[in-house]
C-alpha positions as CSV (number, residue, x, y, z in Angstrom):
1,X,3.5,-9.0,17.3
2,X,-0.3,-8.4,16.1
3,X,-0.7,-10.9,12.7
4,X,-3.6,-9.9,10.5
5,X,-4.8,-11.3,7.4
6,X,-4.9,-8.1,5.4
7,X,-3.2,-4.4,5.6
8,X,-3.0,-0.6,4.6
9,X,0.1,0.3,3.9
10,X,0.1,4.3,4.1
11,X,2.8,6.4,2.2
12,X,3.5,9.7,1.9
13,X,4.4,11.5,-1.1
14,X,5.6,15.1,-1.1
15,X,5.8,16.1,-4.7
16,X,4.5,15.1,-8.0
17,X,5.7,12.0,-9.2
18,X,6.2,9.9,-13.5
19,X,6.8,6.4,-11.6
20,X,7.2,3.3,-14.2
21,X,5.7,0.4,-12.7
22,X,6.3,-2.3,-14.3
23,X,3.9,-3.8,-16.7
24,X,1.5,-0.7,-15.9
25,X,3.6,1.8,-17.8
26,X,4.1,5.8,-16.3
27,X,1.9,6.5,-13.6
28,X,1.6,10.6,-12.0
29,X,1.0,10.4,-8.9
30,X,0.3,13.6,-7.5
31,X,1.4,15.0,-3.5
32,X,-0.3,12.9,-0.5
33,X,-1.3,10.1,1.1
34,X,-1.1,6.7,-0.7
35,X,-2.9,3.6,0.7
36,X,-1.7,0.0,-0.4
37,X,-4.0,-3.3,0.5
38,X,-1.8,-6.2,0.3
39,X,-2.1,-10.1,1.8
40,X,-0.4,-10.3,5.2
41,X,-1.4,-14.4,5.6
42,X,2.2,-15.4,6.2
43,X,2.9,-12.7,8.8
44,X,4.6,-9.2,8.4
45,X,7.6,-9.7,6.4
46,X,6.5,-8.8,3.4
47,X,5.2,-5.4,5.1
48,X,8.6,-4.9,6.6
49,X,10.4,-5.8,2.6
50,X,8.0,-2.5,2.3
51,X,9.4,-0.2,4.5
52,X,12.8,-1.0,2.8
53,X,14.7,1.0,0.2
54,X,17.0,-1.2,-1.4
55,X,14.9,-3.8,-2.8
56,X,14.4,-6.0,-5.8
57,X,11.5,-4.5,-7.7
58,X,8.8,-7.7,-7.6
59,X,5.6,-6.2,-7.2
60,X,3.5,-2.7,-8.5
61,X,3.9,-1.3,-4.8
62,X,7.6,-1.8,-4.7
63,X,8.1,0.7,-7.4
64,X,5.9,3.6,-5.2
65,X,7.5,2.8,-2.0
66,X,11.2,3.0,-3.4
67,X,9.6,7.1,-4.3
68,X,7.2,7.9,-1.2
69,X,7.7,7.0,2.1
70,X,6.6,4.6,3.8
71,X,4.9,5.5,7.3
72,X,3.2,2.4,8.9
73,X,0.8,-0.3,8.3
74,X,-2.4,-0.7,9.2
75,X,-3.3,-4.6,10.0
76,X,-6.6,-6.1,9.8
77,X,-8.3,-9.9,10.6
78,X,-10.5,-9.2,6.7
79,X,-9.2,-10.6,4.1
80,X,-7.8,-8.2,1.2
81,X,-10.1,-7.4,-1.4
82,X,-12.7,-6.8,1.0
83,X,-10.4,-4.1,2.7
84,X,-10.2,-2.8,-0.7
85,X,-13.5,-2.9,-1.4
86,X,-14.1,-0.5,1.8
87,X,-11.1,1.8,0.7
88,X,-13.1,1.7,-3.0
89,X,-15.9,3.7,-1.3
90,X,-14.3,6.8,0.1
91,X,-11.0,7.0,-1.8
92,X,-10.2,7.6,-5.3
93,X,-8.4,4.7,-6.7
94,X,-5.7,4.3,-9.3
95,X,-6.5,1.4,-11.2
96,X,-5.2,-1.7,-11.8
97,X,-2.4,-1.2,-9.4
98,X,-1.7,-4.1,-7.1
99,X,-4.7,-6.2,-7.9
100,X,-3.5,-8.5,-11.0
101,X,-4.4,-11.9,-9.3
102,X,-7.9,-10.8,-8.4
103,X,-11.1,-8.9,-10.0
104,X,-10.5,-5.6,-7.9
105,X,-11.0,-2.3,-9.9
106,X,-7.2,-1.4,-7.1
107,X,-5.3,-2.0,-4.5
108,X,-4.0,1.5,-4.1
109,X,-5.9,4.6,-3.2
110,X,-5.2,8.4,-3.0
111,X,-5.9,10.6,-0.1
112,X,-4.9,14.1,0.1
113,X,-5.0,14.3,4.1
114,X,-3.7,11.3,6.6
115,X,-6.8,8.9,7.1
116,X,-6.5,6.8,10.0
117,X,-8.2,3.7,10.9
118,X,-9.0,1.9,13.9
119,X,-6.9,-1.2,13.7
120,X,-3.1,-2.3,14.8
121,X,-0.6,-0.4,13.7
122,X,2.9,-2.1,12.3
123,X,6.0,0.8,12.0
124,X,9.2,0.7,10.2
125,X,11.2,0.4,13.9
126,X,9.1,-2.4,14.6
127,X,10.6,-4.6,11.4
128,X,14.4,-3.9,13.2
């Protein structure tokens, strides 16, 4: 299996969405495609804990991926907010999400078509 330091989780959400997530309060999140940065330094459980339903709910992107679904991950040898950072640039961002323990502006982006990106891809049949 491909090990990264870094990924994109990409969900998709079909309809308009009030999510409560945690500490963050009601979020909308409107129809599309939702990209998540998160640490993968420790290898690709925590990516598989996303593709799950039944879950505790631990972290912001817990409470999104229990709603949308999640397709696949992207993994990626940079380390997180710098992944972020690129994903800042041509995405619109909802803020604070994901991105407590750092000085990022987000970890998860908004995209109304399926970006792709040139990197190793990690699926939900890959965690089985």
């Amino acid at each position: 299996m491909v090990k990264g330091r870094s990924y994109i989780l990409v969900l998709k959400l079909d309809r308009e969405s009030i999510v409560e997530v945690g500490a963050l309060g009601k979020i909308v999140f409107k129809p599309g495609y939702y990209l998540y940065v998160g640490s993968a330094k420790v290898g690709v459980s925590r990516i598989c804990r996303h593709f799950r339903r039944e879950k505790k709910l631990k972290w912001h992107i817990d409470y999104l991926s229990v709603v949308a679904e999640p397709l696949h991950a992207y993994l990626f040898h940079r380390e997180e907010c710098d992944v972020a950072a690129m994903l800042a640039e041509r995405f619109e961002c909802i803020p604070r999400f994901g991105c407590s323990d750092c000085l990022c502006r987000s970890h998860l982006f908004y995209s109304a078509k399926l970006p792709t990106f040139h990197a190793p891809i990690l699926r939900p049949e890959d965690c089985r």
